[in-house]
N, C-alpha and C positions, 0 to 999 in steps of 0.2 A: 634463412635470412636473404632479403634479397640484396644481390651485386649492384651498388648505384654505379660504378663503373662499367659497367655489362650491358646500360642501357644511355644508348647512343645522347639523346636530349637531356639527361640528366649529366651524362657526364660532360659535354660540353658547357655546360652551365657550373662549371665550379672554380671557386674562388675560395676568397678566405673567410673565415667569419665575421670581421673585422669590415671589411667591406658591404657585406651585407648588413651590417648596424648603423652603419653612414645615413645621417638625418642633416638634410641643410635646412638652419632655423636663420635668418633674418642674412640670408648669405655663409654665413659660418658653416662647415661642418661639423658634426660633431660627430662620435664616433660613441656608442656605447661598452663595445670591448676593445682591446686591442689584441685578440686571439687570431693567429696567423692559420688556426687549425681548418682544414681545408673544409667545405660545405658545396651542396646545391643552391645557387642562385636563385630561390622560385620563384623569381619574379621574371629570370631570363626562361625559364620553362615556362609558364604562363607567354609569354611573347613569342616563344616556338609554336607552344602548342598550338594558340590562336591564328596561327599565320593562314594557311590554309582554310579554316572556316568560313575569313569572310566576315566574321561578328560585327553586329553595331555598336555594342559595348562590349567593350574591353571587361573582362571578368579580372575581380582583387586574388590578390596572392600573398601567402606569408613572405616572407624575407629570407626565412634559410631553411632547408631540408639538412639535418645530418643524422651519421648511421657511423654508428660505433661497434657496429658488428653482430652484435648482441639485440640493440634497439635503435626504433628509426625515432627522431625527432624534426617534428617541426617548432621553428623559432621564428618570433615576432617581435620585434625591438619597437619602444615608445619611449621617446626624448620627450615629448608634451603632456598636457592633459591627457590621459586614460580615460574617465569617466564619460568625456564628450567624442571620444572614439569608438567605444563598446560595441553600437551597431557593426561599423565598419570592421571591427576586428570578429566578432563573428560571420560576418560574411565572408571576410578571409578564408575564414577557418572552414567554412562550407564548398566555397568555390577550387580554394585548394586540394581538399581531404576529394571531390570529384575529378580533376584534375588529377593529380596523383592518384586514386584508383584506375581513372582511365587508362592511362598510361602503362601499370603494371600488370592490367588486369584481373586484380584484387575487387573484393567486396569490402563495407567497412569491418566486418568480423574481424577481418585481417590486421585493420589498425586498430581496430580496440583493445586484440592482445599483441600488438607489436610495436603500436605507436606512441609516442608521449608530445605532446603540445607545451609549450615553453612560453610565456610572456613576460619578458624581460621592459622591466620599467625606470624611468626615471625618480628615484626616491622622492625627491626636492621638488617635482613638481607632484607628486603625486601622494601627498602626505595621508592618513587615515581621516576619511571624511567623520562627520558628525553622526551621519546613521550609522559606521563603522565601528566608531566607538562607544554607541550611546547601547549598541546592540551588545557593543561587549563587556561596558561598562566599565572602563578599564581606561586606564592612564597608557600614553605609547609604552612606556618603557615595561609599561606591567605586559606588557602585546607581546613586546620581544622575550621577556620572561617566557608568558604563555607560548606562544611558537617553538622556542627552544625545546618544551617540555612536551609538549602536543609532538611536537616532526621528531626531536630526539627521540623521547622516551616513547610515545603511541605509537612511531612509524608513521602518521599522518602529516597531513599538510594543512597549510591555509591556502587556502584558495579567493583572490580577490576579483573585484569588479563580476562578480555576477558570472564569472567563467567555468564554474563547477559542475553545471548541467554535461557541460562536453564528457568528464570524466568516467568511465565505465560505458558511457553510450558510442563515442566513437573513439575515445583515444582511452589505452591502458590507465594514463595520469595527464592531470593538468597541472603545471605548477605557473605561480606568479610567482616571480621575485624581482628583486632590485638588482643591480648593476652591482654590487658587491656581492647579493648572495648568488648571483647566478656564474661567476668567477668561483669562487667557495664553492658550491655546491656543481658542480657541472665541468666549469674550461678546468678546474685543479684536477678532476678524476679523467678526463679527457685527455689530456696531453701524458 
């Protein structure tokens, strides 16, 4: 596994999770977690990285790199609309996943069995659209039934906004979830 402390740009880049979730919508911040658990900035690695190139644009980055030992995770927090984000969050995820291979010197083989991608959402803005439901035919509450049974019992996941192509192709897993399940499911086995 690789040391994200062993590597000078990553480790200067670390902060808390908590910080990396910070979204200021109309002046406000808001914060998506309040996990104090430490992370890479990748957005402060993107702004290293770039320094020296010289670029005329500025290339997107996720929000957090963390590494639990075991597996690396990249995290992407959305406070707004998802749906009219999509483009920009796969570009993340591209310009990143090149970035961070650069860096370590890895291919993506390496993150497809090492890495997992996180899309951490705003529930309330980002309810089950009409093609979501009509696909599944199913009431919300019958979703959270199915999910439970589908992630519980299958081992599988749901996968929203069109982000499933990533999965097996460059990262181990993709998960979307909400701001509650991504506490549940993740900062509770984390800390």
């Amino acid at each position: 596994m690789i040391d994200i402390k062993s590597i000078d740009i990553l480790n200067q880049a670390m902060c808390s999770l908590k910080d990396t979730s910070k979204d200021n919508h109309d002046g406000t911040d808001i914060f998506l977690t309040e996990s104090m658990i430490p992370v890479v900035n990748f957005d402060i690695v993107k702004n290293e990285y770039i320094k020296e190139l010289k670029v005329k644009e500025v290339p997107s980055s996720n929000d957090a790199l963390y590494a639990n030992g075991e597996e690396l995770f990249f995290i992407e927090f959305k406070a707004g609309d998802v749906p009219r984000k999509v483009y920009d969050i796969r570009r993340k995820i591209f310009e990143s996943l090149l970035i961070f291979t650069d860096i370590i010197n890895i291919g993506i083989s390496y993150t497809r069995a090492n890495m997992s991608y996180i899309l951490v959402y705003n529930e309330d803005k980002n309810p089950l659209s009409e093609t979501e439901i009509s696909e599944m035919q199913d009431s919300q509450s019958r979703v959270d039934i199915g999910k439970y049974f589908w992630e519980g019992k299958a081992k599988k996941h749901y996968i929203r906004f069109n982000l499933e192509r990533f999965e097996r192709l460059y990262f181990k897993k993709v998960y979307t979830v909400t701001q509650k399940e991504f506490e549940k499911r993740f900062i509770a086995n984390w800390n």
